[in-house]
N, C-alpha and C positions, 0 to 999 in steps of 0.2 A: 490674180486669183481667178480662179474656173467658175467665174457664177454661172448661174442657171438663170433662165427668162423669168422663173417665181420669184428668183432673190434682187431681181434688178426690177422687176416690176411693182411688186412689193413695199421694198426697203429704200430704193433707190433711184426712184421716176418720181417726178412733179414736184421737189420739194420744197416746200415755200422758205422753211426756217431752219437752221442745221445751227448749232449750239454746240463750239470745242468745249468738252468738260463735261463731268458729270455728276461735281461737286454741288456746295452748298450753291455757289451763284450761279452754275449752269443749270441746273437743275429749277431753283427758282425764276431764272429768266422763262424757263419753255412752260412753267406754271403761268407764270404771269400771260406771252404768248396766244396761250391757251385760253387764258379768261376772255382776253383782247379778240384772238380770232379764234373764237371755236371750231371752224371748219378747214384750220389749217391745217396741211400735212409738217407734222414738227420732226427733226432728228435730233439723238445728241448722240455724238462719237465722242467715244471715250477710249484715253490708251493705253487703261490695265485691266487688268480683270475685275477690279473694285475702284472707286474712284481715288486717282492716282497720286496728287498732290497730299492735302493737310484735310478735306474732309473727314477720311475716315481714321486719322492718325496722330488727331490730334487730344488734348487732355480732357474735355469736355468741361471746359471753363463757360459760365454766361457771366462776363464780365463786362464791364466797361472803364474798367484803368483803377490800379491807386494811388491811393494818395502821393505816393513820392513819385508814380508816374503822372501825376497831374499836374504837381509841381512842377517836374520836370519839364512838363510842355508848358506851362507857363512862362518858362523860363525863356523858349526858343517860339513861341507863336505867341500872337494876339489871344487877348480873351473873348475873342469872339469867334475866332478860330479854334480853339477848344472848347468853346459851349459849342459850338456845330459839330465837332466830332464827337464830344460826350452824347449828344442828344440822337446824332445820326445811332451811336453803338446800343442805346436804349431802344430804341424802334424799329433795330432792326431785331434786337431781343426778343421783343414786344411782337413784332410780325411773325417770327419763328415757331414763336409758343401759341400764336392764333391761328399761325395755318397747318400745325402739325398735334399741338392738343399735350400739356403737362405730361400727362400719361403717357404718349406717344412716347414722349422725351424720354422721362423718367428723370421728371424737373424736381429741383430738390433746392427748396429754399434754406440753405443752410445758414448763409453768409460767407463772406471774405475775409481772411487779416491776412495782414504786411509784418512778418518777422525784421526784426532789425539783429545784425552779429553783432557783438562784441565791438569788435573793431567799426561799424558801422555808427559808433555812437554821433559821429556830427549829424549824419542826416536823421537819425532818429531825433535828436533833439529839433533838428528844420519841422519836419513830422507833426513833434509835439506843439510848436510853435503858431505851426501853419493850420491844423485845424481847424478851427473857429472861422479864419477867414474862407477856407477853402468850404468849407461848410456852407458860408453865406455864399456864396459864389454860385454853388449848386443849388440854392434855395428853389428858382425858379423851375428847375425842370423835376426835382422830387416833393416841393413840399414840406421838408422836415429837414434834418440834419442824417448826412450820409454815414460818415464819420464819428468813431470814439474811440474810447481805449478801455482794453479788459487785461484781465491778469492774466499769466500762463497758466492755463489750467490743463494743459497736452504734455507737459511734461518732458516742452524742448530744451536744449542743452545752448550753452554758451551764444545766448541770446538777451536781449535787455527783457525786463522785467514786463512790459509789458507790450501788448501787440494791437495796431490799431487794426479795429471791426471794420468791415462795410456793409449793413444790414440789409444789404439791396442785393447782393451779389449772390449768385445760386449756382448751381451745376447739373449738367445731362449727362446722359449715358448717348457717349457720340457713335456708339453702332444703333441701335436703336432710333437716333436722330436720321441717320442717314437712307436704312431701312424702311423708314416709315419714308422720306420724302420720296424713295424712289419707285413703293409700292403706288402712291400717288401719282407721281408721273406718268407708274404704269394704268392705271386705271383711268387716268385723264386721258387715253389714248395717245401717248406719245411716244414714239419709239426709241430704243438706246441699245445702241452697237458699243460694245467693250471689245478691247484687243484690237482697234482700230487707229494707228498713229496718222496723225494728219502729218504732211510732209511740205505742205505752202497749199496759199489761199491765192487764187490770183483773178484781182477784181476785174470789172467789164460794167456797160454801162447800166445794164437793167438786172445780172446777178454776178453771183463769182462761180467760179469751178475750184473745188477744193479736191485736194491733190494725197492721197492718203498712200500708204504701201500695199492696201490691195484692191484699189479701187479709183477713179476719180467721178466725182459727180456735180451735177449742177445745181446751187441752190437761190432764190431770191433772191437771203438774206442770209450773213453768216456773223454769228456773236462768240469773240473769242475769251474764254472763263481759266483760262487756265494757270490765271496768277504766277506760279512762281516760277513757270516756265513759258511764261508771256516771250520771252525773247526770241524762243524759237521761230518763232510767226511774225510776231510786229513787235517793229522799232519805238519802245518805249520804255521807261526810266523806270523797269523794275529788275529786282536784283534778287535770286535766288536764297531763300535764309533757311538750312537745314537745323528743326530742331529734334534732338534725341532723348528720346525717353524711354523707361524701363517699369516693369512694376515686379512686385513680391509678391510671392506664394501668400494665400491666405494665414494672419497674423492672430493667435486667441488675443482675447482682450482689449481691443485696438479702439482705443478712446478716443480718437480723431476724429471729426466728422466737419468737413467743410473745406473750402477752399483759399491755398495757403500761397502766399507771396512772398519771396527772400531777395536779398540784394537785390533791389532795384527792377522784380521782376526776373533775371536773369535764368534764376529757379522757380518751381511753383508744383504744387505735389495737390493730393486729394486721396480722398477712400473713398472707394471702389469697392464692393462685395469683400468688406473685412481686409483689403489688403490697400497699402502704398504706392500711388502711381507720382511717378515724380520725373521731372523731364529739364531738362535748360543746358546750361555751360557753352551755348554759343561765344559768350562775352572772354571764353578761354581760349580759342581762335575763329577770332570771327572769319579770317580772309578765310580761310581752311572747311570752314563751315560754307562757306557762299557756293554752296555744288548745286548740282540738281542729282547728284549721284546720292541715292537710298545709302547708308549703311550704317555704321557706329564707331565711333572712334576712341582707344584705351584711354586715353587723356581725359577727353569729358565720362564715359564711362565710372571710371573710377573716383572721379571727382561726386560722382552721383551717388555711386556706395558711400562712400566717404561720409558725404553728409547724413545720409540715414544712418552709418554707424554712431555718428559725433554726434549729431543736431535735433535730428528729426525721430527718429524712436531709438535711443539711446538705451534703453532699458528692456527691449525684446532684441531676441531672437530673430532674424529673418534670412528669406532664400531669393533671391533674383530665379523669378519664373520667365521674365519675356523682357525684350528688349526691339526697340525700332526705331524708325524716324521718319519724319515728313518736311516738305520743302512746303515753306513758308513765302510768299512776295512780298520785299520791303525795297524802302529806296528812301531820300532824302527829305520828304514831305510822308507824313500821315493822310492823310486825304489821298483816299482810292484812286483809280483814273477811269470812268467812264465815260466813253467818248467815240462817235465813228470814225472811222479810221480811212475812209473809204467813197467811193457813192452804194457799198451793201454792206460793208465791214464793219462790226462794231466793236467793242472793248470793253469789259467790267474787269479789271485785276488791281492788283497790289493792294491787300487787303492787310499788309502790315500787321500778320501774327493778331486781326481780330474776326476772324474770319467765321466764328459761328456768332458774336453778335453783331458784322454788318453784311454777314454775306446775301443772307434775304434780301434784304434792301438794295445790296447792290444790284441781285440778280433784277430784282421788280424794275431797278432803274435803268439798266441794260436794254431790258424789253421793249420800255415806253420812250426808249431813244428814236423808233421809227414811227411815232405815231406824230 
């Protein structure tokens, strides 16, 4: 690229901190950065025009797992391996909402439930089983019982009778989230280059030089955020998870309000401004799914109508306004990977599809890896 002596002097002299990503956890790594060294010069490249991953494209869930997801980890980790990840997804919640403001959000304490089909009836019954204990389980980090059961009163189709709540669980508006974190950024005096692909980071013994398509530059320190496309850069055990979701035209009368869980997780929808945003069917090909490539696939597509026709507003009318997808980072462990990489290189990824309640956290924990 043809820079100018403004734009290399400027943008691309002295830089102590450079941050790939300009997500939930790049973004709050160069906050946190910021707090730590106020008089550092910070960067963060970024390499789309909005941030590229799952920040901005994701459901706008603040969730921290349910019930048959908890179960479920139960099943394959320790219980102390899952009070750590339930309590990590609460505080990073909890950081989120402190350092960006309800409002900011457009935090909406609605609650959670878990649909069970038809055919789902063994684990519904596990479900019904399991609450009580899984309730006392969580005592210690809520104080009260998480977990209940209410009646259908949404007026879903070929579903059990009734849907376990999670009275803790709420929903943002994730443009809005991302907006506000990066007008802060910008005002914390931190710069951020979009349309910037890094192409390799290659360390040395006091910084690295990072290696971009229109550029290369020298940084102290470089923290790579980029989750679901962590492999591109560094060798580690994260695996690309594209999920696809769609929403509807504004719907009259749409008595739905909160945030909804189906099989296992696999689905999960909400209202939005009067309308159904609803997203999943990775579990319909997952290998298929494992891209870093953007787009939508007829298969799960249709499986998404599908269930709005059958399941989920069965009794309206509706139009498919928008459709998209984002690449999520999962791998064989829950538990994030923050860690340097390097003697300048660090790591916050694989954020395993919970990415707005632990990305804060990881970001802040990224940052305070060099101190």
């Amino acid at each position: 690229m043809n820079l100018s002596y403004w734009e290399i002097k400027t943008w691309l002299t002295d830089v102590d901190f450079t941050i790939i990503g300009s997500g939930i956890v790049g973004l709050s790594c160069a906050l946190e950065l910021r707090r730590i060294y106020p008089n550092a010069n910070i960067l963060v490249l970024e390499k789309g025009l909005l941030p590229q991953g799952a920040s901005t494209k994701n459901a706008g869930f603040a969730c921290f797992g349910s019930l048959s997801e908890i179960i479920d980890d139960l099943e394959h980790h320790s219980e102390e391996e899952v009070l750590q990840l339930i309590s990590k997804r609460i505080n990073g919640l909890a950081l989120l909402r402190e350092t960006l403001g309800d409002h900011q959000i457009d935090y909406k304490p609605y609650g959670g439930y878990e649909l069970f089909l038809n055919e789902d009836e063994t684990l519904y019954h596990k479900c019904v089983e399991s609450k009580d204990p899984i309730n006392k389980f969580l005592k210690p980090l809520f104080g009260e019982d998480v977990f209940s059961f209410n009646e259908n009163s949404f007026g879903f189709n070929y579903i059990e009778d009734t849907l376990v709540f999670n009275q803790f669980e709420g929903q943002i508006d994730t443009g809005k989230m991302m907006a506000s974190l990066l007008k802060k950024t910008s005002d914390s005096g931190i710069k951020v280059l979009n349309n910037c692909h890094v192409n390799a980071i290659e360390d040395g013994l006091n910084s690295a030089i990072i290696i971009t398509d229109a550029f290369e530059i020298k940084s102290s320190k470089v923290f790579v955020a980029t989750n679901g496309f962590a492999s591109e850069l560094i060798k580690e055990k994260v695996k690309p998870a594209r999920a696809q979701v769609l929403i509807t035209k504004p719907i009259e009368n749409l008595k739905i309000k909160g945030t909804f869980h189906l099989d296992r997780g696999y689905y999960y929808f909400r209202n939005i401004d009067d309308r159904i945003l609803l997203g999943g069917g990775r579990n319909l090909d997952f290998k298929g799914e494992e891209t870093t490539e953007f787009g939508e696939t007829e298969l799960i597509q249709d499986k998404l109508e599908e269930l709005l026709k059958t399941t989920i507003i069965p009794s309206h009318k509706f139009e498919i306004e928008h459709s998209w997808s984002g690449i999520m980072g999962v791998g064989n462990q829950k538990k994030s990977i923050v860690k340097p990489m390097g003697n300048n290189i660090f790591c916050g990824v694989r954020l395993g599809g919970m990415g707005v309640a632990i990305g804060s956290i990881v970001g802040k924990d990224l940052a305070n890896l060099i101190e």
